[in-house]
C-alpha positions in Angstrom: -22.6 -58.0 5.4 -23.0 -61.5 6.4 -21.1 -64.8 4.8 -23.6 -64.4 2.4 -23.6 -61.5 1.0 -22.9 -62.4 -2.6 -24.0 -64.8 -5.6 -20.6 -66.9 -5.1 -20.7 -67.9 -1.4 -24.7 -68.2 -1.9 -23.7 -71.3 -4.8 -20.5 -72.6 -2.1 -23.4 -73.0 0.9 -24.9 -75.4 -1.2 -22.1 -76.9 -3.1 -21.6 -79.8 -0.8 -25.1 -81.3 -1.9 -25.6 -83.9 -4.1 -29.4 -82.6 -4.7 -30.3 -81.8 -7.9 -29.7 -77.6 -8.7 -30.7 -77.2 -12.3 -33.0 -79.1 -14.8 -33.3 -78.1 -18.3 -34.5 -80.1 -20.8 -33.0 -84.1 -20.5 -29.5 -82.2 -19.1 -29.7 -82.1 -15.2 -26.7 -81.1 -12.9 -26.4 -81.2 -9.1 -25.2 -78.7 -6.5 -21.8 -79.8 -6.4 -21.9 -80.6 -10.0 -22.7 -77.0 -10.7 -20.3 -75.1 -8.6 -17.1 -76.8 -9.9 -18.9 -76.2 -13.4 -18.8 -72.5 -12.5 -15.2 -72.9 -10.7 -14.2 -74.1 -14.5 -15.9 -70.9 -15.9 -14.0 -69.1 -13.5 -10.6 -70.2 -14.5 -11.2 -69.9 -18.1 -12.6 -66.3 -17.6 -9.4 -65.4 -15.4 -7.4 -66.6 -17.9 -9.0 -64.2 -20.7 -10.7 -61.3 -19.4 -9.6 -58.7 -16.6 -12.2 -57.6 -13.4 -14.4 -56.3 -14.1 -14.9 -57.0 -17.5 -18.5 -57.8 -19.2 -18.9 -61.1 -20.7 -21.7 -61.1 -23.1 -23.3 -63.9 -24.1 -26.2 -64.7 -27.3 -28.1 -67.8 -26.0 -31.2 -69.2 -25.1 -31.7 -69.9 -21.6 -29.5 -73.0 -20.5 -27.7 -74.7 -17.4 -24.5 -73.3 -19.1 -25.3 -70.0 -19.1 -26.6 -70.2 -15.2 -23.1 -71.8 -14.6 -21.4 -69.3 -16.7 -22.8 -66.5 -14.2 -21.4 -68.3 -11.0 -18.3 -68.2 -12.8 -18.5 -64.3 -13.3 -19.8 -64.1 -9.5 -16.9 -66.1 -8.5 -13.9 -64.6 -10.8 -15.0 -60.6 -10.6 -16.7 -60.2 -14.2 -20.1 -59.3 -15.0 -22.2 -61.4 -17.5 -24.3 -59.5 -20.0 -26.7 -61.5 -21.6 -28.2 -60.5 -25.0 -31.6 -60.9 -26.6 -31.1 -63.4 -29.9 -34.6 -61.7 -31.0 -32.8 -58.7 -31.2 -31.4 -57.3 -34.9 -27.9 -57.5 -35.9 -27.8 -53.0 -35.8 -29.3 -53.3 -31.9 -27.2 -55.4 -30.6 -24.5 -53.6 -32.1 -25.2 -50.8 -30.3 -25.4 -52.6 -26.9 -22.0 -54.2 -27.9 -20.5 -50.8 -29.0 -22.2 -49.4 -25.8 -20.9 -52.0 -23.0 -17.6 -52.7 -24.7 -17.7 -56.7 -23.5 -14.2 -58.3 -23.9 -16.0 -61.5 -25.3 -19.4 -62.7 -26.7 -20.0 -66.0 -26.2 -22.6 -67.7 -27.9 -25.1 -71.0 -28.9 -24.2 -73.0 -31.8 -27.2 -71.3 -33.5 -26.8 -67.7 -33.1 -22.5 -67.7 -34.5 -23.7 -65.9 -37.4 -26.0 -63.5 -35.7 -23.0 -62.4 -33.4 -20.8 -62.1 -35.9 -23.1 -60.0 -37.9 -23.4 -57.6 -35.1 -19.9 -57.0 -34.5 -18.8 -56.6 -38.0 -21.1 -53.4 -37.5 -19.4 -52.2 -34.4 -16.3 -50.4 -33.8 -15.2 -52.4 -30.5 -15.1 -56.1 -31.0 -15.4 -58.4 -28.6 -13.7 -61.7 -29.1 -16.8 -64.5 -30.5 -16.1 -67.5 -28.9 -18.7 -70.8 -28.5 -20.7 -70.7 -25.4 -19.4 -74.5 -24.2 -18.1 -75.8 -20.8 -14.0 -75.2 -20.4 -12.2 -77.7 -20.5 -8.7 -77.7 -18.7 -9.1 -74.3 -17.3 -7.6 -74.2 -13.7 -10.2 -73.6 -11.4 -10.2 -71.0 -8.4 -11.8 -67.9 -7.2 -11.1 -64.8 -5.0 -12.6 -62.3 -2.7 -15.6 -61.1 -4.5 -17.2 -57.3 -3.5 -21.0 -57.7 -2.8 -21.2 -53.8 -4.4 -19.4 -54.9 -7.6 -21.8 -55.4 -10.4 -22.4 -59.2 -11.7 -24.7 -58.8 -14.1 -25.6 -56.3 -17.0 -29.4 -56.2 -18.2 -30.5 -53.6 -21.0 -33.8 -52.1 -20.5 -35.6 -49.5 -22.8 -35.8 -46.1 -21.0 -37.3 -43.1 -22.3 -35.5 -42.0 -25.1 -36.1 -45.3 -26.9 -32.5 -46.6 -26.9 -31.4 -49.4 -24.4 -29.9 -48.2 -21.1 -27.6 -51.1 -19.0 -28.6 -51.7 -16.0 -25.5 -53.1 -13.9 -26.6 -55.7 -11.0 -24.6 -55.9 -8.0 -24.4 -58.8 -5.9 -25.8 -56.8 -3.0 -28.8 -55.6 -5.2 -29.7 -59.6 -6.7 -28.9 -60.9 -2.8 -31.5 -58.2 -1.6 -34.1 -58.6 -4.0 -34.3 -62.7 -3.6 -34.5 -61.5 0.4 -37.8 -59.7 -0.7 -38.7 -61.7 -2.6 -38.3 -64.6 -0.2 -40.6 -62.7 1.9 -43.5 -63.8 -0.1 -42.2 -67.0 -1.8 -40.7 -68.7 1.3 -38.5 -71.0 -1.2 -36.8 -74.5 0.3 -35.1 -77.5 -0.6 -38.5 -79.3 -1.2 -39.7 -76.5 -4.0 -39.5 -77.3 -7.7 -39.3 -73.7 -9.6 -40.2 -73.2 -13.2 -38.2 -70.5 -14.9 -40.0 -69.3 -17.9 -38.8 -66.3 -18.3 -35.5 -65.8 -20.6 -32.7 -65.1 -18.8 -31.9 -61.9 -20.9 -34.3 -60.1 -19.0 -33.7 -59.7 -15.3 -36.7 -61.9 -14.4 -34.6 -64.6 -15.7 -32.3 -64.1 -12.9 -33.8 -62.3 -10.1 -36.9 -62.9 -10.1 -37.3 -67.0 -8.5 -33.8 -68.5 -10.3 -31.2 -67.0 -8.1 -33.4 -67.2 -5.2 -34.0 -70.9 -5.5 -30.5 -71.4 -6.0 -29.3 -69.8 -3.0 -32.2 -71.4 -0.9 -31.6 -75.5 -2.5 -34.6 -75.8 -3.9 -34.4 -77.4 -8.1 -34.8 -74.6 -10.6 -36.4 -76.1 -14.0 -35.6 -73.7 -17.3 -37.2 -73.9 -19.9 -35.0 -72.8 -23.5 -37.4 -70.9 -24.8 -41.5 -71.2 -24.3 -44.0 -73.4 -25.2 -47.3 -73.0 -23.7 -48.1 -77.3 -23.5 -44.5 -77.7 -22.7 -44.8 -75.4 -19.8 -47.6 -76.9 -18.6 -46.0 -80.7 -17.9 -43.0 -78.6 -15.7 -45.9 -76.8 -14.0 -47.4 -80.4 -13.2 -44.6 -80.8 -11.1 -43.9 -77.6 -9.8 -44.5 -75.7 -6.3 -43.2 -72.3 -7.7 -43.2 -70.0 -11.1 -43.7 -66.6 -12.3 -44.4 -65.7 -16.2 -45.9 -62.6 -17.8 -49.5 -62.5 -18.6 -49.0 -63.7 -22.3 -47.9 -66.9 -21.5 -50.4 -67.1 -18.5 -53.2 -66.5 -21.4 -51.3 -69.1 -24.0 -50.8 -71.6 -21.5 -54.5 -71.0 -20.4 -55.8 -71.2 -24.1 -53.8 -74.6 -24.7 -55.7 -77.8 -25.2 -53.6 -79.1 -22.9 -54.5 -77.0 -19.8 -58.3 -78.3 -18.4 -56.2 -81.7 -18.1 -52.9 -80.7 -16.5 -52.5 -81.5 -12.6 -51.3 -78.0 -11.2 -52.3 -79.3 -7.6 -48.6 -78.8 -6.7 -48.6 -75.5 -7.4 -48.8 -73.1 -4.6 -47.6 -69.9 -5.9 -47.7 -68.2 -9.0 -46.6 -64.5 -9.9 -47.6 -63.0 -12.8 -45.0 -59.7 -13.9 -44.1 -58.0 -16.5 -47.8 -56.3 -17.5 -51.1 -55.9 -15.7 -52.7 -59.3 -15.1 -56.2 -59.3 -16.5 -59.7 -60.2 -14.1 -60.8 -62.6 -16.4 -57.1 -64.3 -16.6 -56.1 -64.4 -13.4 -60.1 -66.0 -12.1 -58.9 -68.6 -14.7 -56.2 -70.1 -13.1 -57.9 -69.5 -9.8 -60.9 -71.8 -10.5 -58.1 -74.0 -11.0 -56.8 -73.8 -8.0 -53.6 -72.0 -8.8 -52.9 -69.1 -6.6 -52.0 -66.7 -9.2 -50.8 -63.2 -8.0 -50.1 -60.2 -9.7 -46.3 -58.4 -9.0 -44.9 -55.5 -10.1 -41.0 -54.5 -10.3 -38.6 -52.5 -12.5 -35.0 -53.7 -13.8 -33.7 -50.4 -12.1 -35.4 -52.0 -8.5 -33.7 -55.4 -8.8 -36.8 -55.9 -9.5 -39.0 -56.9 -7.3 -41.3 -54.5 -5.6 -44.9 -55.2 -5.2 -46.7 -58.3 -4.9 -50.6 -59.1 -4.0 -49.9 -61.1 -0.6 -50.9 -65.1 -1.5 -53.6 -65.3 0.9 -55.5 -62.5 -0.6 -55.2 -63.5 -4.2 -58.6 -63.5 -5.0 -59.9 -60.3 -3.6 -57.0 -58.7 -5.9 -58.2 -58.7 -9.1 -56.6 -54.9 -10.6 -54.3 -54.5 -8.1 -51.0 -54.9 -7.6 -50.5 -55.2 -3.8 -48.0 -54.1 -1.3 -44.3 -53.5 -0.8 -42.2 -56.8 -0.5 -40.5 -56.6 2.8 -37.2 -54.6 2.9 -38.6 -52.2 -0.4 -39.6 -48.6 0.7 -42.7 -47.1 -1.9 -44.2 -43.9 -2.0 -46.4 -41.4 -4.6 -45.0 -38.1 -5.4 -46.9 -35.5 -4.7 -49.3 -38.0 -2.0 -48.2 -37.7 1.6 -50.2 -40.4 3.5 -53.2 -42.3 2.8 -55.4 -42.9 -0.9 -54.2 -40.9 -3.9 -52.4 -40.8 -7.0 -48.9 -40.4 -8.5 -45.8 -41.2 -9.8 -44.5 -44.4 -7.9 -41.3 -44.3 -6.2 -38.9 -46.6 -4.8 -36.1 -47.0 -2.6 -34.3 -50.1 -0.6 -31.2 -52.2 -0.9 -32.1 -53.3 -4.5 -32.3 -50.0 -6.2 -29.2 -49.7 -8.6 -26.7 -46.9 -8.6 -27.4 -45.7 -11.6 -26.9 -46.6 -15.5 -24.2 -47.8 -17.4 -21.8 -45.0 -18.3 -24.4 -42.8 -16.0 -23.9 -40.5 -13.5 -24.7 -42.0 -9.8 -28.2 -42.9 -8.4 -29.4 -41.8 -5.2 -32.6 -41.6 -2.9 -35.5 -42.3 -4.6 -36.1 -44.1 -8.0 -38.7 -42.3 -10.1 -40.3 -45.6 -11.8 -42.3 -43.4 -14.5 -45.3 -45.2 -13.4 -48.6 -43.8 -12.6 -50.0 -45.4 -9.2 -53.2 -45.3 -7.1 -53.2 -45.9 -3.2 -55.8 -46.7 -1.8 -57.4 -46.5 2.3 -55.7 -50.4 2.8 -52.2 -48.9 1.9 -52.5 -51.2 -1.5 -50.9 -50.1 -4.9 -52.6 -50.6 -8.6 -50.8 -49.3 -11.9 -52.6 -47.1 -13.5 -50.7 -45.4 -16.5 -47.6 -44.6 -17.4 -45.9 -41.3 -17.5 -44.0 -41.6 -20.8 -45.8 -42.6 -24.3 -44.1 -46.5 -23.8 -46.1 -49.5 -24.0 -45.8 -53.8 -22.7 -45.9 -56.0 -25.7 -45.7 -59.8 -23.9 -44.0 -58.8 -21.1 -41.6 -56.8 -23.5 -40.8 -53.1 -23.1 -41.3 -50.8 -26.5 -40.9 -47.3 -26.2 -42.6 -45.6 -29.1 -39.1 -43.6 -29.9 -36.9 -46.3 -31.2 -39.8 -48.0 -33.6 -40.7 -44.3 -35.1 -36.8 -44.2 -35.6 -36.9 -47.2 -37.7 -39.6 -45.9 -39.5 -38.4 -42.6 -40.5 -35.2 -44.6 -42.1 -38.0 -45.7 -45.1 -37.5 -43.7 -47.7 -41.0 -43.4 -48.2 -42.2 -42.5 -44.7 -42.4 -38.3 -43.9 -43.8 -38.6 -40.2 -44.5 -41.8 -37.9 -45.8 -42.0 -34.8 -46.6 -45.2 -33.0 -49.1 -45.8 -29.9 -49.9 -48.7 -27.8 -53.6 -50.0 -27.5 -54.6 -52.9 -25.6 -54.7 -56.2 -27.1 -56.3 -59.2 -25.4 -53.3 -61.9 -26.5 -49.9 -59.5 -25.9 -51.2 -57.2 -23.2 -50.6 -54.6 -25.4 -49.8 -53.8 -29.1 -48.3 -51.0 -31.3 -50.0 -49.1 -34.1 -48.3 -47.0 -36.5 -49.7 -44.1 -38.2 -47.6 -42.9 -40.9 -47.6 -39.7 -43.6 -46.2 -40.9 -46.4 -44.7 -38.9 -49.7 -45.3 -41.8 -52.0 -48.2 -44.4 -52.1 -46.6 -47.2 -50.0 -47.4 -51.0 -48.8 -48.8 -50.9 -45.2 -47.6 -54.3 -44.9 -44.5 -53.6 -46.4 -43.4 -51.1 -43.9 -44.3 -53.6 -41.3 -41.7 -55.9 -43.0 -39.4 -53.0 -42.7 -39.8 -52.8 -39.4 -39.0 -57.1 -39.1 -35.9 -56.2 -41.0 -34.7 -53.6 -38.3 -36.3 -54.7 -35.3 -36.8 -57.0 -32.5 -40.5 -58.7 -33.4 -42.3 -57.6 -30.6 -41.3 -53.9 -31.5 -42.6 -54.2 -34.7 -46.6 -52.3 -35.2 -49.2 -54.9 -35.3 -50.7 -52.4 -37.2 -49.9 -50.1 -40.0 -52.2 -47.1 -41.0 -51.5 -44.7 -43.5 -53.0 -41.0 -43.0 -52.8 -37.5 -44.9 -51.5 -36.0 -41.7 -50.9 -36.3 -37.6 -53.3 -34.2 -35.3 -51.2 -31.9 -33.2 -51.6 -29.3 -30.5 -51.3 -26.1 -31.9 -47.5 -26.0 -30.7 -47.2 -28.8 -33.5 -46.9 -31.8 -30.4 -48.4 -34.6 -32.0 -51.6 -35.6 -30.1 -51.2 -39.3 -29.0 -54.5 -39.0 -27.4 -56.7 -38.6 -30.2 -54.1 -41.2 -32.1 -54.7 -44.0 -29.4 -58.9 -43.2 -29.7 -58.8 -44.1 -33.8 -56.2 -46.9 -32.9 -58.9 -48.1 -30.9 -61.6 -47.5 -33.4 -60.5 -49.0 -36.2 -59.8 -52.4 -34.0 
């Protein structure tokens, strides 16, 4: 392993410069500024917590929080940050599942945390997520395979499975990544993303850090906001939701974007018509394609063939192994598979990964060795960039006492990507709308069905499997 190896010596090679790190908002700390920020995290943490330990946190995306990682990296915990869209009963259960020592949170979400662990067996310690004061700074040895960060992602069953990062596994994927982005002091980067998913980490923020460029970051997003930081920006990635709000603003024919010379789009397919959008204005705009589980970074369209890539998602980044089950060499079809220094070793509380990680994605190959996504294996769906597996909203469902069967399909939708619809059987006459507002009560809002239909029964194969085929073909109708 070389000097660096981890997230800690990565923030100490630049800690000596008086260069601006982080910008969020009117708040703006430097390089050193930011690592003896993160020293002071690190004391405070030793002083509480043990290694090893998670440290969740309920926040919107902030310099503190960024800081508050370094401190992790540098004292041997592992940060766990939490979506505040999420219900009081889910994040429970990531709470009861991860067992974090403390929960640290915004002035606005106290309530929110408290609710959640008042319905949990283990409780963390709530405490304000505000810079330490007095805490003696100071760090140790750190392992490049121990984990540093803790991301939940939906997996097949429908409930949330953690994902633990390594510093290995984030150093690796920003190497990949780096492979396409070529980040230096001179780049401005535009985090969009919320730093509860792992693109709010791994995919630019961490890289950009380690390589001395400034890394903007925005709280939470606003399509015309955006827009100003991408007037002075080299570098950003968003999902195609916000590429299509920020597109549909008033705002955008006006906005300089001349500085931009790279722009990745993740998190769903990026549509044609989207993505020629931002190319008649200039903006190389490239699709990428990555999994939690992978770091994540995995494919990217190369930047200087951007516009002959329109429904395809490009080639390996350097360093990340791909290949189709079932496809030996050349053009086919299958399940995508990965493999390369950023692929985890396995879930939370999980038995051990190794080899190959099956992605549950559909791919086509074709003659120039290029990838496109094509389906997915299981029934789950991309709602703005935000996993929903059908499972967990049916769940919800079924706890109405009204509701005898649910199931719930994804159909595309020009704004989100994609969207849910519910069809339910139902033992009493009941308010479509109402059960939509059941679903809000229980549920993240992206999870809940943009639409609600109420039918006499499900189709099903005659094994009694309920025919999401046919399902998805009347979703679509009835659009």
């Amino acid at each position: 392993m070389s000097h660096l190896s981890d997230l800690s010596a990565q923030l100490r090679h630049q800690g000596d410069s008086g260069r601006t790190a982080v910008r969020c908002g009117d708040e703006s700390v430097s390089y050193r500024e930011l690592d003896a920020h993160a020293d002071a995290w690190a004391g405070w943490l030793r002083e509480r917590t043990r290694p090893g330990d998670r440290v969740a946190t309920l926040c919107r995306s902030s310099i503190e929080q960024i800081a508050l990682l370094y401190g992790c990296a540098h004292a041997g915990r592992v940060l766990m940050p939490l979506s505040y869209r999420l219900r009081p009963p889910e994040l429970a259960a990531l709470v009861a599942d991860a067992t974090p020592a403390l929960l640290l949170h915004d002035a606005g979400y106290g309530d929110l945390a408290a609710d959640a662990v008042r319905r949990c067996a283990h409780r963390p310690v709530l405490s304000p997520l505000v810079q330490p004061r007095g805490a003696a700074a100071g760090s140790g040895d750190v392992d490049p395979e121990a984990a540093v960060l803790l991301i939940h992602t939906s997996g097949s069953s429908g409930r949330p499975r953690g994902v633990p990062l390594s510093h290995r596994m984030c150093v690796a994927t920003g190497e990949a990544l780096d492979g396409v982005a070529a980040l230096g002091p001179d780049d401005v980067v535009v985090q969009l993303l919320p730093q509860h998913h792992t693109g709010g980490w791994t995919v630019l923020p961490l890289l950009a850090l380690a390589r001395g460029a400034t890394l903007i970051v925005e709280p939470e997003f606003d399509a015309d906001r955006a827009l100003r930081r991408l007037a002075d920006a080299t570098v950003t990635m968003a999902v195609p939701t916000m590429y299509r709000m920020m597109a549909d603003s008033a705002c955008f024919g006006a906005t300089d974007l001349s500085s931009l010379r790279l722009a990745v789009c993740g998190g769903a397919a990026l549509p044609g018509p989207l993505a020629r959008v931002w190319w008649e204005r200039g903006v190389p705009l490239c699709q990428g394609y990555g999994l939690t589980e992978a770091g994540p970074n995995v494919l990217c369209v190369p930047p200087g063939s951007v516009k002959a890539s329109a429904g395809w998602t490009g080639v390996p980044y350097p360093g990340v192994e791909v290949a189709l089950a079932g496809v030996a060499a050349g053009p086919g079809t299958g399940e995508l598979l990965v493999r390369g220094p950023a692929v985890f070793g396995g879930y939370w509380g999980g038995p051990p990964h190794h080899g190959w990680l099956h992605t549950g994605d559909l791919a086509e190959r074709d003659e120039r060795g290029w990838y496109r996504i094509v389906g997915r294996l299981d029934d789950g769906y991309i709602s703005g960039g935000e996993n929903v597996t059908p499972a967990e909203v049916e769940r919800a469902l079924h706890t109405h006492p009204a509701v005898v069967d649910a199931t719930v399909v994804g159909i595309p939708d020009e704004r989100w990507g994609e969207v849910g619809v519910a069809f339910v059987v139902a033992r009493s006459t009941v308010d479509e709308e109402g059960l939509r507002a059941w679903c809000r009560e229980r549920l993240a809002g992206f999870k809940v069905p943009a639409r609600v239909s109420v039918v006499e029964s499900l189709p099903t194969t005659g094994l009694g499997k309920v025919r999401r085929d046919v399902l998805r073909k009347m979703a679509r109708e009835a659009r």
